[in-house]
N, CA, C and O atoms as CSV, one atom per row, in Angstrom:
chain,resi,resn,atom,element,x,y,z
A,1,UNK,N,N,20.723,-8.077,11.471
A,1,UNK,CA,C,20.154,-6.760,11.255
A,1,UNK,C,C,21.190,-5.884,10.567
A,1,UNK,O,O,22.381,-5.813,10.871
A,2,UNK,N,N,20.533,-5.194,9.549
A,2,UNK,CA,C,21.498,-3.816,8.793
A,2,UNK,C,C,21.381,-2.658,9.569
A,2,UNK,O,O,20.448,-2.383,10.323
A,3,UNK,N,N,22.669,-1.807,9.275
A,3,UNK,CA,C,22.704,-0.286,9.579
A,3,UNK,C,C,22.133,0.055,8.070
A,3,UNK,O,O,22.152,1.282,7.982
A,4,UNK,N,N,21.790,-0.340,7.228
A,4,UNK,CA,C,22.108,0.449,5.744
A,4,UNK,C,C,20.442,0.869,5.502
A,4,UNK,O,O,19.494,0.124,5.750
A,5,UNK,N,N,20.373,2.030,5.045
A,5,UNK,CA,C,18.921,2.849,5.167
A,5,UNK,C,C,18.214,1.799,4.574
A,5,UNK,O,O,18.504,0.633,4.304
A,6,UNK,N,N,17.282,2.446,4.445
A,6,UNK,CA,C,15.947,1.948,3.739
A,6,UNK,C,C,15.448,2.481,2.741
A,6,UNK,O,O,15.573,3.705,2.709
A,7,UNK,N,N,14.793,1.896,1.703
A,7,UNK,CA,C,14.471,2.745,0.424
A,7,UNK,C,C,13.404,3.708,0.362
A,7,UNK,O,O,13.211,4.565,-0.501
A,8,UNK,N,N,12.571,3.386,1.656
A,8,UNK,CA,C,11.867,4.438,1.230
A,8,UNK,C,C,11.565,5.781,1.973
A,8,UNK,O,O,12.159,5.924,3.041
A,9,UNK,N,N,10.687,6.843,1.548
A,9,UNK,CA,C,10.470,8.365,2.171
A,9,UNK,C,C,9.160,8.571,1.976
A,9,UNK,O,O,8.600,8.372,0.898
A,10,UNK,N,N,8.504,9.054,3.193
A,10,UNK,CA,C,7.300,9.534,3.576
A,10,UNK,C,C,7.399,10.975,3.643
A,10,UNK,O,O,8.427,11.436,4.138
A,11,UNK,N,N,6.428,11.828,3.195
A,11,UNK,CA,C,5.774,13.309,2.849
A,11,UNK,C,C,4.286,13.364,2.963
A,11,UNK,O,O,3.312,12.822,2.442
A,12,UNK,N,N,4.668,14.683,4.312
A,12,UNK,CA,C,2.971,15.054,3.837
A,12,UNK,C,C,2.853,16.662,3.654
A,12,UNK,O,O,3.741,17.427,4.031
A,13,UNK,N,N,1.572,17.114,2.988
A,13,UNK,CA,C,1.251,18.096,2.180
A,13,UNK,C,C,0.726,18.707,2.824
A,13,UNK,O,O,0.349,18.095,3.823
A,14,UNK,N,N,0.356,20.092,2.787
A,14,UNK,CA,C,-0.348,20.950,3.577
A,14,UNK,C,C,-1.060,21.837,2.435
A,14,UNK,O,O,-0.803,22.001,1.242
A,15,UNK,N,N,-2.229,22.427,3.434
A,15,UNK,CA,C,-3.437,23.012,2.775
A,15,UNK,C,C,-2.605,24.180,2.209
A,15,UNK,O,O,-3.021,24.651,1.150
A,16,UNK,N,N,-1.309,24.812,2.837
A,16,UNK,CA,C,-1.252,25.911,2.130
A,16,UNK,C,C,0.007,25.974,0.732
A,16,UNK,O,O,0.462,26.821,-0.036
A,17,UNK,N,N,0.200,24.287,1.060
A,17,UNK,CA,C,0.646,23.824,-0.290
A,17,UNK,C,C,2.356,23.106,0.018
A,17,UNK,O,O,2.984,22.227,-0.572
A,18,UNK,N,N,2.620,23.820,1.011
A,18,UNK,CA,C,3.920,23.338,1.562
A,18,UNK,C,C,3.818,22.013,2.027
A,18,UNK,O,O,2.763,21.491,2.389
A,19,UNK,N,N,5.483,21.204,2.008
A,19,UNK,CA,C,5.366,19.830,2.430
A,19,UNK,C,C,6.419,19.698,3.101
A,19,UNK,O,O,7.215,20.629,3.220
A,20,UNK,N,N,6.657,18.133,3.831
A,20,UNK,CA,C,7.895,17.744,4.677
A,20,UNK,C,C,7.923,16.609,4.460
A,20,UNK,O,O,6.900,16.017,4.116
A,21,UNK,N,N,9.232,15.925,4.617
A,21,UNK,CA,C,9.678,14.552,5.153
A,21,UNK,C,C,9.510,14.676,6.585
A,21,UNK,O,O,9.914,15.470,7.435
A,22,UNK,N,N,8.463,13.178,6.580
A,22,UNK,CA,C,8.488,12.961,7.712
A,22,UNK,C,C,9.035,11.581,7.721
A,22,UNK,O,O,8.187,10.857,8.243
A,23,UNK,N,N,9.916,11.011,7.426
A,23,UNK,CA,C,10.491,9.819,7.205
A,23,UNK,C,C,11.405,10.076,5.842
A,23,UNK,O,O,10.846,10.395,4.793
A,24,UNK,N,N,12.685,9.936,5.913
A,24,UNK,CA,C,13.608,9.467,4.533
A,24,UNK,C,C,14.182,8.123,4.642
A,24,UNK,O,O,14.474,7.578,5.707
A,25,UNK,N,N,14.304,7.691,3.628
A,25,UNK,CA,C,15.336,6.319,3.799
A,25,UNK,C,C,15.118,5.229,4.739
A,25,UNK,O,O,16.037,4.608,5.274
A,26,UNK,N,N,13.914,5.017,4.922
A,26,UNK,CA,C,13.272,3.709,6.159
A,26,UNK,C,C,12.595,2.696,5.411
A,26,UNK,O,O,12.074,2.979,4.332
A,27,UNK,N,N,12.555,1.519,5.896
A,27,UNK,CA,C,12.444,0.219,5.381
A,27,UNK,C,C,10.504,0.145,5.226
A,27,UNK,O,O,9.967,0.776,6.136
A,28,UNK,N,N,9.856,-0.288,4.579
A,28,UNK,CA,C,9.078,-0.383,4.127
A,28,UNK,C,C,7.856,-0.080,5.260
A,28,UNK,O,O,7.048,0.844,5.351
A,29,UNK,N,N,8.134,-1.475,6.209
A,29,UNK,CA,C,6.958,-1.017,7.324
A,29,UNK,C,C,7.003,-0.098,7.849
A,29,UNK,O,O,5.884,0.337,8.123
A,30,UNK,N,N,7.908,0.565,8.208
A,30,UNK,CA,C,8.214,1.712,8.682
A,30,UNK,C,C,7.680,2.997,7.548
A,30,UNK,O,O,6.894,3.777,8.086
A,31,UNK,N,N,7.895,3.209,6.552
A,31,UNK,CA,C,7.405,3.500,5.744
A,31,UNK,C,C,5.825,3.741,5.919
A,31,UNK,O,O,5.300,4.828,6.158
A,32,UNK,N,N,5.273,2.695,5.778
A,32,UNK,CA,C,3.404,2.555,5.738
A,32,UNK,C,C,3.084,2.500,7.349
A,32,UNK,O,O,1.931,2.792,7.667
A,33,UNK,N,N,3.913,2.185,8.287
A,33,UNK,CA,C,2.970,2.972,9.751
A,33,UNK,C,C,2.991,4.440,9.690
A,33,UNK,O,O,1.990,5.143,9.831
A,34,UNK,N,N,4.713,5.055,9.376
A,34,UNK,CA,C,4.312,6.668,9.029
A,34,UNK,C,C,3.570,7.045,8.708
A,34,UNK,O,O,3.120,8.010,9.327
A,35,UNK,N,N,2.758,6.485,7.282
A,35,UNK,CA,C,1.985,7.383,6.213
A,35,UNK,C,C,0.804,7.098,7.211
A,35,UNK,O,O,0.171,8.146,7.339
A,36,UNK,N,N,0.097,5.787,8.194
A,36,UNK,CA,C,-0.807,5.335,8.269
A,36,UNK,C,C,-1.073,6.687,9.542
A,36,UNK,O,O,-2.077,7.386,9.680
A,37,UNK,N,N,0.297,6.711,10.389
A,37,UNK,CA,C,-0.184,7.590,11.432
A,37,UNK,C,C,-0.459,9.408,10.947
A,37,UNK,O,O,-1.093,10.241,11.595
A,38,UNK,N,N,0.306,9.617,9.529
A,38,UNK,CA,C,0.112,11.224,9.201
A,38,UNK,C,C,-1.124,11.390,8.311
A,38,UNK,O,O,-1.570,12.523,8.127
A,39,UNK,N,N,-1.845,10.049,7.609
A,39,UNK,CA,C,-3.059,10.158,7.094
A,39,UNK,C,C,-4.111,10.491,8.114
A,39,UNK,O,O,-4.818,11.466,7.859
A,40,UNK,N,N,-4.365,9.703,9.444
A,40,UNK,CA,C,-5.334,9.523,10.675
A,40,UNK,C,C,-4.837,10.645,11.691
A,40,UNK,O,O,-5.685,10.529,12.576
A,41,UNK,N,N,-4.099,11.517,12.043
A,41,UNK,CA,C,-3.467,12.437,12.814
A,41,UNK,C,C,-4.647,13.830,12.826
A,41,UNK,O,O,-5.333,14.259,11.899
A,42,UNK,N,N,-4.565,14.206,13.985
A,42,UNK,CA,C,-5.634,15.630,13.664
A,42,UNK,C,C,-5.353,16.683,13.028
A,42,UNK,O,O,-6.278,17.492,12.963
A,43,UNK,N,N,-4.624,16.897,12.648
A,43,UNK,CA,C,-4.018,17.436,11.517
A,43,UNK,C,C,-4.905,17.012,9.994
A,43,UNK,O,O,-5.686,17.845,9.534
A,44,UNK,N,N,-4.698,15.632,9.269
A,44,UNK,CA,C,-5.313,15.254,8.425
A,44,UNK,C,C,-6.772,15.306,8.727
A,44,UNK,O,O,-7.343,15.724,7.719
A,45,UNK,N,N,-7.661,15.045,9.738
A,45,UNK,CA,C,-8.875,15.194,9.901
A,45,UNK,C,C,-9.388,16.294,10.154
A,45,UNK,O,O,-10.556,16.368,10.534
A,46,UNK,N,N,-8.643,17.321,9.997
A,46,UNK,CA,C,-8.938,18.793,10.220
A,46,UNK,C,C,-8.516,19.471,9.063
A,46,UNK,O,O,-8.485,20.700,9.017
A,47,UNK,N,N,-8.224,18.824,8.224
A,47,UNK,CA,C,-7.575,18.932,6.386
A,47,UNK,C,C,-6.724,20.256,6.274
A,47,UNK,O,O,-6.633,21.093,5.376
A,48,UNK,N,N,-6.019,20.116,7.759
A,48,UNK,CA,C,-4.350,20.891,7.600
A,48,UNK,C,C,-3.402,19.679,6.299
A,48,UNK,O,O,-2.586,19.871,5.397
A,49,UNK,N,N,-4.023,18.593,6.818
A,49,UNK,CA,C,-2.798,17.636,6.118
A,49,UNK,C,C,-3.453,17.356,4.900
A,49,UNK,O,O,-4.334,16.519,5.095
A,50,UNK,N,N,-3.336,17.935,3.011
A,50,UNK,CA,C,-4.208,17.095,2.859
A,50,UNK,C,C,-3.734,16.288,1.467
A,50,UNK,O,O,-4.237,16.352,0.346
A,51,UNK,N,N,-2.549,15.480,1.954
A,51,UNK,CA,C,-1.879,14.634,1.170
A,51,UNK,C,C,-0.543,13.749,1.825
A,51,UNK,O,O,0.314,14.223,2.571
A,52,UNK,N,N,-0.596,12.750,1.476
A,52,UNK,CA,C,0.216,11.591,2.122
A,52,UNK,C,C,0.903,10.891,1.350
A,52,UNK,O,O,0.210,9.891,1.160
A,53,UNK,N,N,2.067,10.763,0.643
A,53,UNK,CA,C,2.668,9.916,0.008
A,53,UNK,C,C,3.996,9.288,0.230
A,53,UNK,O,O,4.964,9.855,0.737
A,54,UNK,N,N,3.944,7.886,-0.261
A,54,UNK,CA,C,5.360,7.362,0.090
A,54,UNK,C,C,5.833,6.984,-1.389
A,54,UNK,O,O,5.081,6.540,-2.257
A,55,UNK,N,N,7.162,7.225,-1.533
A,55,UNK,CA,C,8.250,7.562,-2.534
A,55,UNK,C,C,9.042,5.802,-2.672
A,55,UNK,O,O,9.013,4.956,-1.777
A,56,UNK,N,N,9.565,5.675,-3.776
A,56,UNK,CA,C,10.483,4.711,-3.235
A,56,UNK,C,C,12.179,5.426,-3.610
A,56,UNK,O,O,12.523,6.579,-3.868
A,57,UNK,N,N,12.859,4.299,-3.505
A,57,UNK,CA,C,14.411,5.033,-3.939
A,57,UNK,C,C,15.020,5.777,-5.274
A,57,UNK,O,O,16.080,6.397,-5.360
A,58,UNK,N,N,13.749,5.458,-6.582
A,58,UNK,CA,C,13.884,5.895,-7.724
A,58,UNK,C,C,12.595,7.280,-7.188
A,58,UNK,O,O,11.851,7.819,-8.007
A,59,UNK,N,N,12.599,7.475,-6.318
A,59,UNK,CA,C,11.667,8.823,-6.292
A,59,UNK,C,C,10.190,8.900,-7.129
A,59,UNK,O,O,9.592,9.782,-7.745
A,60,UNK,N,N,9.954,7.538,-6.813
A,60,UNK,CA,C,8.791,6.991,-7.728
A,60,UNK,C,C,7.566,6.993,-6.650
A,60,UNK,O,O,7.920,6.357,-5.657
A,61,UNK,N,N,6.426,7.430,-6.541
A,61,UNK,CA,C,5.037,7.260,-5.723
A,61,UNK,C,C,4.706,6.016,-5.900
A,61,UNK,O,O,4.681,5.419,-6.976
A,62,UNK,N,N,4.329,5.419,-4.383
A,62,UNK,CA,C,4.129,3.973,-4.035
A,62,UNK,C,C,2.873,4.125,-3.650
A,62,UNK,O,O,2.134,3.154,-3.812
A,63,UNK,N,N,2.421,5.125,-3.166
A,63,UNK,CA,C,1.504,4.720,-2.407
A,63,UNK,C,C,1.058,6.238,-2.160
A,63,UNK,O,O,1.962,7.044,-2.379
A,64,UNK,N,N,-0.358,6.868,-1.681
A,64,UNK,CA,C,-0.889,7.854,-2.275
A,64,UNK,C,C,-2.055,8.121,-1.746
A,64,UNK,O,O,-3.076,7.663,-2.261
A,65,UNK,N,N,-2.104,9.028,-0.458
A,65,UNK,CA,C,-3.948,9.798,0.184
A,65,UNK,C,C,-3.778,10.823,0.299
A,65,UNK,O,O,-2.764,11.430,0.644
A,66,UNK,N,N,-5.460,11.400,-0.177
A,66,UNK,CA,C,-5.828,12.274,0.119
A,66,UNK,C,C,-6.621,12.857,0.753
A,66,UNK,O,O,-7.738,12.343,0.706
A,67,UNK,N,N,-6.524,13.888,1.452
A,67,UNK,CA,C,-7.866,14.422,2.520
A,67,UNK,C,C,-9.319,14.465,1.723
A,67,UNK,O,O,-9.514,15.244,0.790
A,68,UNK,N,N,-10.377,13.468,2.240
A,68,UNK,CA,C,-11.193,13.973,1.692
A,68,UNK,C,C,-11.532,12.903,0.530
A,68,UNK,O,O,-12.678,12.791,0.095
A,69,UNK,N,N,-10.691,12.298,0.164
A,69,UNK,CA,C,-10.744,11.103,-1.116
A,69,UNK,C,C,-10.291,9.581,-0.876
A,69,UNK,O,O,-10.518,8.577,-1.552
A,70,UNK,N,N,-9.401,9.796,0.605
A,70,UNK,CA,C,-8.877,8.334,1.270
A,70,UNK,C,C,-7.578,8.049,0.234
A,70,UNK,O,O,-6.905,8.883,-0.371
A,71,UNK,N,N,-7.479,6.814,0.240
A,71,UNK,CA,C,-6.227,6.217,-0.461
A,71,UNK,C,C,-6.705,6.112,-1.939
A,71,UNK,O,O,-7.694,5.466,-2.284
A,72,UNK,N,N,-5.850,6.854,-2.818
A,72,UNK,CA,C,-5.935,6.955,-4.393
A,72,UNK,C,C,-5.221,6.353,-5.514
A,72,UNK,O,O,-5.452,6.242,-6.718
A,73,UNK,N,N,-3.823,5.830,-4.347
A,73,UNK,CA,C,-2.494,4.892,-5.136
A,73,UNK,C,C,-2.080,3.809,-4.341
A,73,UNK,O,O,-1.721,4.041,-3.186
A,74,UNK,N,N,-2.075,2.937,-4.676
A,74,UNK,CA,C,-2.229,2.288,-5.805
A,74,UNK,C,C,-4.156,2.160,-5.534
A,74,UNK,O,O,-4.710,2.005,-4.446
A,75,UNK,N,N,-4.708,2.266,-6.663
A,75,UNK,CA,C,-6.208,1.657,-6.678
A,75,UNK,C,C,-6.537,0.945,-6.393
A,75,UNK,O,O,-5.964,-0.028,-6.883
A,76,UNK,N,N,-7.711,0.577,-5.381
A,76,UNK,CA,C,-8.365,-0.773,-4.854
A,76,UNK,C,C,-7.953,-1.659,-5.555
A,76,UNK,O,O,-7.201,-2.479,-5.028
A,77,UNK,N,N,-8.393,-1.844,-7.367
A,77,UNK,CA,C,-8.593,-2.965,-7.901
A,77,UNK,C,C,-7.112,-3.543,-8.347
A,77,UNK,O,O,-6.968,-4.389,-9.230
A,78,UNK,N,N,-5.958,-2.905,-7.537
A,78,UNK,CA,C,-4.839,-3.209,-7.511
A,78,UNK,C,C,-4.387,-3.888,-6.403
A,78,UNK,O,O,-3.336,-4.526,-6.345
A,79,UNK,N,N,-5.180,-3.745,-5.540
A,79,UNK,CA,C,-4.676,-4.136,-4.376
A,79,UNK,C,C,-4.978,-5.669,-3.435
A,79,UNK,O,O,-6.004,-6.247,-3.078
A,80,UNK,N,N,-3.617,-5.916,-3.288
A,80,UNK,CA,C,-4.232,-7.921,-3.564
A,80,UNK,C,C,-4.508,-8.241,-1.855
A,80,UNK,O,O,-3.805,-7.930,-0.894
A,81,UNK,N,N,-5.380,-8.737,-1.887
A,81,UNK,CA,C,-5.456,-9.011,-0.335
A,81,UNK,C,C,-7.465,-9.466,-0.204
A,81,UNK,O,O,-7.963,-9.755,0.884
């Protein structure tokens, strides 16, 4: 096991436009349970929250919801599974 961060950072958005880290520098899964628990939170279903994104280490969007529209990044027809 590493001490050495993780590449990626979770943010979520608010209705009155302001945002936070709620995760910096954490390893991937960690990463996508964050976003999974601040997308589904009563907060987001009450569209206080109404944006979810995870970043990677080039400060690049990985991944991408919105209140009201669900998951927008990467696009279904991107998504292998």
């Amino acid at each position: 096991m590493t001490d050495a961060p993780g590449e990626f950072s979770v943010f979520q958005f608010f209705d009155d436009g302001s945002y936070e880290p709620v995760r910096k520098r954490v390893d991937a899964r960690t990463a996508v349970l964050a976003a999974k628990h601040f997308m589904t939170s009563v907060a987001a279903r009450m569209g206080i929250t109404r944006r979810v994104i995870i970043t990677d280490g080039g400060d690049f969007t990985t991944f991408e919801w919105k209140y009201g529209e669900g998951i927008v990044f990467p696009p279904q027809s991107e998504v292998v599974g």
